[in-house]
N, C-alpha and C positions, 0 to 999 in steps of 0.2 A: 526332458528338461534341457535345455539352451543349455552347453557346458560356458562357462566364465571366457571372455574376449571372444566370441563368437560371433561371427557377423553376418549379420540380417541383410539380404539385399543388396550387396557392397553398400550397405550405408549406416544401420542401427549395431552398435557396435555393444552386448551383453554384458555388463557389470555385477550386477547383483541381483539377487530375487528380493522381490518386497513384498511379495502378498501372494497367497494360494485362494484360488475361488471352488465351487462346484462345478464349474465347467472351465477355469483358464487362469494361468498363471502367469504373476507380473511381476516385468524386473525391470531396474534400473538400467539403462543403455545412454549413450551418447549415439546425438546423430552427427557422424562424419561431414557431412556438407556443412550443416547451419551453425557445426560447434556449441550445442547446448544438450543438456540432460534433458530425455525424456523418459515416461514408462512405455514398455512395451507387453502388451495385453496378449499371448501365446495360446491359443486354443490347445487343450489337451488331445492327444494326440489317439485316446481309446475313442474321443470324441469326433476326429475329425473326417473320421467314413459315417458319421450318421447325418444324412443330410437335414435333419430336423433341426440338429445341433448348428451346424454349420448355417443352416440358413437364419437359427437364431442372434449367432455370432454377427454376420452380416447385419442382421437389422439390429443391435448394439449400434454399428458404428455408423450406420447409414442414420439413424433416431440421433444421434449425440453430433453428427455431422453437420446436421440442418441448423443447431444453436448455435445461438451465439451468447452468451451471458456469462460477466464477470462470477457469476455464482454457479456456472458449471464448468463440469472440467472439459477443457479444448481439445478433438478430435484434429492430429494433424493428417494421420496417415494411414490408410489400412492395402493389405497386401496379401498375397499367398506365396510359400516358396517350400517346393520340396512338400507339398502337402499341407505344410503347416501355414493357417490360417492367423494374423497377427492385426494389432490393432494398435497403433502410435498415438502416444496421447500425451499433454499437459502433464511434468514431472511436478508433484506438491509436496513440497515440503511440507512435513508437519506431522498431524495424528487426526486419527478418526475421532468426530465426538464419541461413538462407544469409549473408546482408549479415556479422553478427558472426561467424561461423566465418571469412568472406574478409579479418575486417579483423582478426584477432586469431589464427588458424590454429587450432591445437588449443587444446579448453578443459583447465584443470586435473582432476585427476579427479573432486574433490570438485561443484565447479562443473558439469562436464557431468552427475552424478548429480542436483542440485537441480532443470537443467531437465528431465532427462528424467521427472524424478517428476513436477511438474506437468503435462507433455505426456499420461504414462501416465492419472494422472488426469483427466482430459480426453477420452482416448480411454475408458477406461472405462465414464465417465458417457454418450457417445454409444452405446456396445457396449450398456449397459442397459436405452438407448430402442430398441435392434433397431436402428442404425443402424450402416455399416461405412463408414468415410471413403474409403479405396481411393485415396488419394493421398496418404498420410503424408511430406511431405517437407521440408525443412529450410525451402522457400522458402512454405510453407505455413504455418510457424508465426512469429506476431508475438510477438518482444519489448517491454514496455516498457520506460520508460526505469528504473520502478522494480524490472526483474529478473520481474515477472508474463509468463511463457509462456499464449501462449493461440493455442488451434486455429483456421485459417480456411478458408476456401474448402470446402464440400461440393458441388462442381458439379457431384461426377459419383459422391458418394456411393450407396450403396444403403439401401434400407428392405427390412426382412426379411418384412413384411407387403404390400409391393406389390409389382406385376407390374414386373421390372426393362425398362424402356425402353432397356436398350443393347443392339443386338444379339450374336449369340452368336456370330459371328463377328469380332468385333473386341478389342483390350484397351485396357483406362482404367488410364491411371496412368501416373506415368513408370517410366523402364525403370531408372533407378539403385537405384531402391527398392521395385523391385516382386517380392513372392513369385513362385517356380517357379512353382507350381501355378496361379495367372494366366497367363504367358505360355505355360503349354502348354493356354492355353483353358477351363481350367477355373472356376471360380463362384466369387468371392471371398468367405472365409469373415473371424471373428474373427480368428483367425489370419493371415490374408493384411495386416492392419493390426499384428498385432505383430510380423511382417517387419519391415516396415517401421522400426516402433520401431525395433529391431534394427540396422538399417544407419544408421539416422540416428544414435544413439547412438554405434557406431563412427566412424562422422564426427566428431562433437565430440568426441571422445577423441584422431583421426588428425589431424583436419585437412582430408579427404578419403575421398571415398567409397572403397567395399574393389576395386569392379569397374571398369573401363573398357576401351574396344574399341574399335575401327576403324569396327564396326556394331553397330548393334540386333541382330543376330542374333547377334553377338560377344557381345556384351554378357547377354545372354537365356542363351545358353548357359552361360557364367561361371558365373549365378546357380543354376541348376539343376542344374550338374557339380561344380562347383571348394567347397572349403573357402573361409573367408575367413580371409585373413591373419590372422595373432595380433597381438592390441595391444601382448600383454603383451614380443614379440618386436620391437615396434617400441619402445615406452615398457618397459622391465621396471620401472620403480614404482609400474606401476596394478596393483591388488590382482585376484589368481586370480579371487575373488569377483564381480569387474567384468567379466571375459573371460565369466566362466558366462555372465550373464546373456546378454552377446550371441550365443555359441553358443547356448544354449538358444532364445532368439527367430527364431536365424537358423538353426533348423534344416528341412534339405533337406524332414524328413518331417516333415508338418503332425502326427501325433502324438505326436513329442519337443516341439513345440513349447513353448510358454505353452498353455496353453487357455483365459487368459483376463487381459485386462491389469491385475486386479486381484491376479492372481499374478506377475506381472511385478514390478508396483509394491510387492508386500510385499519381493521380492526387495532389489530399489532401495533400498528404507529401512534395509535391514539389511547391505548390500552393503560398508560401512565399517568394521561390527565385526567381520567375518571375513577379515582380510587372506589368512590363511594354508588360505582352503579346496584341496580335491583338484579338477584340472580335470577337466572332465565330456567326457564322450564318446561318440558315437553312432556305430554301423554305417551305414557310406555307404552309398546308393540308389540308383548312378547308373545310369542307363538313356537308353545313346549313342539309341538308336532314338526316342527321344521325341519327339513333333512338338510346332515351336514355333508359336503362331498372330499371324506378325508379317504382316503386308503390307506390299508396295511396300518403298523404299528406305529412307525415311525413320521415326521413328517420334517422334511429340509430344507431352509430357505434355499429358493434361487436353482429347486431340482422339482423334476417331474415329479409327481403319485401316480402312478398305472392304475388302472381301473381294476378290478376282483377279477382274477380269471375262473372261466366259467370251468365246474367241474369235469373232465372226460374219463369214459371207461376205459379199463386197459385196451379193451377190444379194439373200441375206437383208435385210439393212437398207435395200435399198428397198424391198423389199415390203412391208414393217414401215412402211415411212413410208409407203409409200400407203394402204395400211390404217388407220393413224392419222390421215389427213387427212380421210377418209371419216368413219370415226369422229366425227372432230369438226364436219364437215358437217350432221352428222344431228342433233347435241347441240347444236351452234349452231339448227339449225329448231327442235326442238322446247323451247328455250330461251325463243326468241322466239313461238312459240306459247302456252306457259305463260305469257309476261307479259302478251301479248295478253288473255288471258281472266282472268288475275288481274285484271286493269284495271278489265276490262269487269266482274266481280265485284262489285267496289268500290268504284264507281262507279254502278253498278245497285241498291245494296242503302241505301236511306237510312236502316236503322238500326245501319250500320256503328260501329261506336262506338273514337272516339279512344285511344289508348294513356294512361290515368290516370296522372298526376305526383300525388307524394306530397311534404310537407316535413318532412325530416329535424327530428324536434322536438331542444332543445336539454335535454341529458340531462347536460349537465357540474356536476359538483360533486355527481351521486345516485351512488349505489353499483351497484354491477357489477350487479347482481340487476335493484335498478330500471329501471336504462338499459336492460338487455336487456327487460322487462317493457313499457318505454314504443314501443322500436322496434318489437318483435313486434306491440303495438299499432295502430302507424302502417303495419301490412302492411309493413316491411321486416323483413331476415335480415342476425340478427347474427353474421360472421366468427368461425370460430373461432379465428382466429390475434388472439389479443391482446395488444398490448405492454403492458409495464410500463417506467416510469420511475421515477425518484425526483421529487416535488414537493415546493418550498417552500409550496402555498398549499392541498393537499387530501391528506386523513388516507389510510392505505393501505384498497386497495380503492372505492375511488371513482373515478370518471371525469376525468379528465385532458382530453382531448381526442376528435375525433370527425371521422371523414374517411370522405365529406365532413363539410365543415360545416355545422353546427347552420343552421338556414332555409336550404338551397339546396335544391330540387324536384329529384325523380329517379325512376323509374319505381318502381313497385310491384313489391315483391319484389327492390328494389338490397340490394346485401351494402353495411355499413356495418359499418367496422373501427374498435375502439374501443382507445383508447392508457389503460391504468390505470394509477392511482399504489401502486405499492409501499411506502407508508410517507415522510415528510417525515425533508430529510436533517436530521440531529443537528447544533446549532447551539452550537460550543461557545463557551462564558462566561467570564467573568473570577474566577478560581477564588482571586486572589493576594489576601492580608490575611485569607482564610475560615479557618476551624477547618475541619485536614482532616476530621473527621468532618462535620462539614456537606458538602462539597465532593466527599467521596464517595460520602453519599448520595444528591446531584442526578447525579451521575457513572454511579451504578451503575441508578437510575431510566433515564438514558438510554440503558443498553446498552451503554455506555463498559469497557473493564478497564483500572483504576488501577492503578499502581507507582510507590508511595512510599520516597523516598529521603531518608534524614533529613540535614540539616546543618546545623551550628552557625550561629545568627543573633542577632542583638540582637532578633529579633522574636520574639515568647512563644513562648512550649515550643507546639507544632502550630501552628503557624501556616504557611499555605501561603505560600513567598516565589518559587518562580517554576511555569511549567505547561511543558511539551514544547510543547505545542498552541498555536497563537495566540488570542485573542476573537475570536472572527468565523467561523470557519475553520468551513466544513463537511463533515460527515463522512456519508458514505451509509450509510443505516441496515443494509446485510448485509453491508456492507464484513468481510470476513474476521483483520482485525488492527486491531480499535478500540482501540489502546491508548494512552492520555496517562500521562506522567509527572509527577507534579507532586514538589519539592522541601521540605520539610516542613523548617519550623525546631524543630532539637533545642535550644533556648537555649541558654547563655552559661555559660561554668565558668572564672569569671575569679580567679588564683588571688592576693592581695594582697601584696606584697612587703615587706620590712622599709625602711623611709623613717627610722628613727631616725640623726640624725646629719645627715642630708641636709638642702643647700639649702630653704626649706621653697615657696618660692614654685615652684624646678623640681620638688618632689615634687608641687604643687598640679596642676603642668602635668601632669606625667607621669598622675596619677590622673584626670584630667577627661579623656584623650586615650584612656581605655578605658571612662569612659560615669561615673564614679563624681561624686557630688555631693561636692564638700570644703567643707568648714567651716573656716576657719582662731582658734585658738583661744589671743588671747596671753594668757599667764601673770603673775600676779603677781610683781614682782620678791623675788628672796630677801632675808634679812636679816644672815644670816651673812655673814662677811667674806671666809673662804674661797670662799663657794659665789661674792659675787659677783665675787671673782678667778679664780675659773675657767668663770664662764659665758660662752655663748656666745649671738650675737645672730642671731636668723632662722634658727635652725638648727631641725629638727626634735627635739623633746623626748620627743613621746607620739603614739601613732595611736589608733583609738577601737577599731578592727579590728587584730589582731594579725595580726603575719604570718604568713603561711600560712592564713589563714581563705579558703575560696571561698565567692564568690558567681555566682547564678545568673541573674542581669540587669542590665541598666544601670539606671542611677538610683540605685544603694543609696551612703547616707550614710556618708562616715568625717569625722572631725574630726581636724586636728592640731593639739596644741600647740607652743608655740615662744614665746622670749621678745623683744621690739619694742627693747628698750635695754637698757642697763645703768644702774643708778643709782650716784650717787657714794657712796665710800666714805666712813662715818661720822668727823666731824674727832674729834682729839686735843685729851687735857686735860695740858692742857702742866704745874698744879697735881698731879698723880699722877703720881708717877713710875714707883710700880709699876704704876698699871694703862695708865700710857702705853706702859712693857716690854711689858708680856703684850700691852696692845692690838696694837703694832708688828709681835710675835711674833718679834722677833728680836734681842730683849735676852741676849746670850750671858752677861751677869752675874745673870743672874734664877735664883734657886734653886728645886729644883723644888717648893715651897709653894706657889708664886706664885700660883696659881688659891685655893689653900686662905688668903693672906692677903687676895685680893682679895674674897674670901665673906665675911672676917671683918669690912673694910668697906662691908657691906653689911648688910640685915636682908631676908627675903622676907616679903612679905605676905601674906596668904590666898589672893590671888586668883590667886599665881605671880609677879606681877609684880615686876622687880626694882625697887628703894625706891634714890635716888641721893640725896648728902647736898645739907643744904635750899636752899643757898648756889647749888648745881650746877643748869643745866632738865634736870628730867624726863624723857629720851629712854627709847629702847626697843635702843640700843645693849648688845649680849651681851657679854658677861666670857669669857674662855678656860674659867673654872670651870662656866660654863651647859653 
């Protein structure tokens, strides 16, 4: 085991362990170049002299290499050093569904439909490249924390184009989730993975797998005799439509089955709008006489079963061993004879010529084409296994990195694996104050999809006032839901109230506290006698905006008027009696002429102006008769 700060490669830098397999253990690392968390996959090391294991390892990474799908986990890197066989992969946060099904028991129906679509999806895309996972199992798939299901472990996967390395005596997989037609020895097909599906699905709907038993062979049998339980007898409010799917997946005969997990998964999607379909039904196959091909007592996911070894006499296994020692009597001489005269070879021959070191030119920052062009150059071969990452500092398709590294010497004809960049992540900006129209077209440039959401603001009609998204925050350019929302101001419908009568200083407040400029506007004092006994002081008179007018921003002008004092009322001519009456207005002996004698002493002048007799000053004092 990796001791803690240990470092892989001068590059994978060992943090933590996070998982122990049957064949390989995984820890948290940082990769020194790229500055990111990965896991790194360590083949166990009793393991790493059997080349069965080893060349299973290999097709792990070389099976999970070829994907590409947000629902499996990304292969960036695999490597050997010092023996030990390593495989660099997609760090996920999060928990295995096993882990969430134990901490939360059965999912709701809709919720276990979400994951198993992503899972289907995932398998499919593997099903596509000719790959069959052959261990679909709950503990196999990583949740994140953001709900993303993604496929792991292909350890003991198959390729439909290579020579399968597990013997044909044995079965891979575990036994909860493994099709009939496996454990009676048969070839895993597409099918043998949509079993799977199948039982796992049932579990997140149960809570629990559908089979268990005493043995492996209990268990085996189960699968290949018995129906499986009804959901719908356990939950009746998961929809008929949901039950199909798993009988159909989980049927006895590979030809009812799915025949392929993209029919599965259309299933899946439509699984919620037919609550009310008819259940499906197939004619059983059972056949007691079938042989199972389990070995020994025991049986392990993700590990060989050996076949029965055949019984031998004591007699026999010593003969056996004498013969073998002999054997290797002979092979030890003629061992030591070959080196002898290798020696003497090359040692004898002075134009024996040294093993040529080449150095690794530095090809970072050319694009894929070049780099490969300049290594083939330098007599090395370039891996076909190439990672991609995302980079901040080189355009997609260009070189990233290089392992080894750029100047280290290494023989001619070394494999050199080159890590590319898939595109620089999206770098989002400060979107707030912009004209949405501006802001969605730097948005839509970047590969971004906008959702605009209007709401009323004092800041102008589009104007962007907040973003989902933070400045800074970056988004991976194939990320499958690039979506920011930005909130767009619809301005202001401010509707203006009637203020006549009103305080004029609290109408002042009231109107400046929704954005309005006031003007306050005092009025000339009246002249009438009446008007100034019944005016009022500071009160509001006039608005400039009538009531009810809207407006659509802050700032817009209203004026009020209103009067500052009252002036004193015009004195008395004590010498008139009548127009001291009328002035008074409340002479109850005054006859109604009184205005018509008070005109008579008067005369008007052209201009309007009342004419007061000569004796009298000149005022502007009115007459009842005005």
């Amino acid at each position: 085991m990796p001791n803690q700060n240990r470092i892989i490669d001068d590059r994978y830098e060992i943090k933590a362990i996070i998982g122990q397999g049957g064949m390989a253990d995984v820890y948290l690392a940082e990769d020194l170049i790229l500055k990111r968390e990965v896991a790194v996959k360590i083949l166990r090391e009793v393991l790493a002299e059997d080349p069965i294991y080893v060349q299973r390892f290999k097709r792990e990474a070389s099976a999970a290499a070829t994907l590409s799908n947000k629902n499996i986990v990304e292969i960036y890197d695999v490597g050997e050093e010092n023996g030990k066989y390593y495989i660099v992969m997609e760090y996920v946060s999060g928990q295995t569904l096993k882990e969430l099904i134990f901490k939360r028991g059965a999912l709701h129906m809709a919720e276990a439909i979400d994951v198993m679509k992503q899972v289907a999806a995932g398998v499919a895309a593997a099903h596509k490249c000719g790959i069959i996972h052959r261990d679909l199992k709950p503990q196999n798939i990583l949740v994140t924390n953001g709900g993303i299901a993604k496929i792991a472990d292909f350890g003991i996967a198959s390729v439909q184009t290579v020579t399968n390395v597990t013997k044909a005596d044995t079965i891979m997989g575990s036994l909860h989730y493994l099709a009939p037609e496996i454990a009676r020895g048969e070839k895993a097909t597409i099918q043998s993975d949509i079993y799977s599906l199948g039982i796992m699905f049932y579990e997140l709907l149960v809570g629990q797998v559908p089979f268990n038993g005493e043995s492996p062979v209990n268990i085996a049998l189960k699968h290949m005799r018995e129906e499986l339980p009804s959901v719908r007898e356990i939950n009746p409010t998961i929809y008929q439509s949901v039950e199909n799917i798993i009988i159909k997946a989980t049927a006895k005969n590979v030809e009812n089955r799915y025949q392929n997990a993209n029919l599965m998964l259309e299933d899946l999607k439509q699984a919620l709008d037919h609550p009310n379909d008819e259940k499906i039904t197939f004619i059983s196959q059972e056949d007691d006489d079938t042989t199972i091909v389990v070995g020994n007592e025991e049986f392990y996911s993700q590990s060989e079963i050996p076949a029965a070894e055949p019984v031998v006499s004591e007699e026999d296994k010593k003969a056996k061993k004498k013969k073998q020692m002999k054997m290797a009597a002979y092979a030890g001489m003629v061992a030591v004879i070959l080196f002898v005269v290798g020696l003497y070879v090359v040692m004898a021959n002075p134009f024996a010529k040294k093993e040529k070191l080449v150095e690794i030119p530095n090809v970072v920052g050319k694009t894929l084409e070049e780099a490969k062009a300049e290594l083939e150059k330098s007599n090395l071969v370039v891996s076909d296994l190439i990672s991609y990452t995302v980079s901040d500092e080189y355009e997609e398709n260009h070189v990233v990195a290089v392992n080894p590294s750029s100047g280290k010497e290494v023989k001619e004809k070394s494999e050199v694996r080159l890590t590319v960049s898939k595109g620089k992540y999206i770098l989002i900006g400060n979107y707030i104050g912009k004209n949405i129209d501006t802001a969605k077209k730097e948005l839509d440039d970047m590969g971004m999809v906008v959702n605009v959401i209007e709401q009323e603001s004092e800041e102008a009609e589009g104007t962007v006032i907040s973003q989902s998204i933070d400045e800074g925050q970056k988004i991976v350019p194939d990320a499958p839901n690039k979506i920011i929302t930005l909130k767009v101001s619809s301005g202001l419908s401010i509707k203006v109230e009637n203020y006549l009568g009103m305080d004029v200083f609290s109408a002042k407040a009231n109107l400046e506290s929704q954005g309005f400029v006031v003007t306050l506007n005092v009025l000339p004092a009246p002249t009438a006698i009446y008007q100034i006994q019944n005016m009022k002081i500071n009160v509001v008179e006039g608005q400039s905006l009538s009531a009810g007018t809207v407006v659509h921003k802050k700032g817009e002008a209203i004026t009020l008027d209103y009067y500052d004092k009252k002036p004193d009322l015009p004195a008395e001519d004590p010498d008139d009696d009548d127009n001291n009456g009328t002035s008074n207005g409340n002479n109850s002996g005054g006859s109604s002429n009184n205005g018509q004698n008070n005109n008579e002493n008067t005369t008007t002048p052209g201009n309007g102006q009342t004419e007061t007799p000569s004796d009298k000053p000149n005022t502007d004092t009115p007459t009842t008769g005005q």
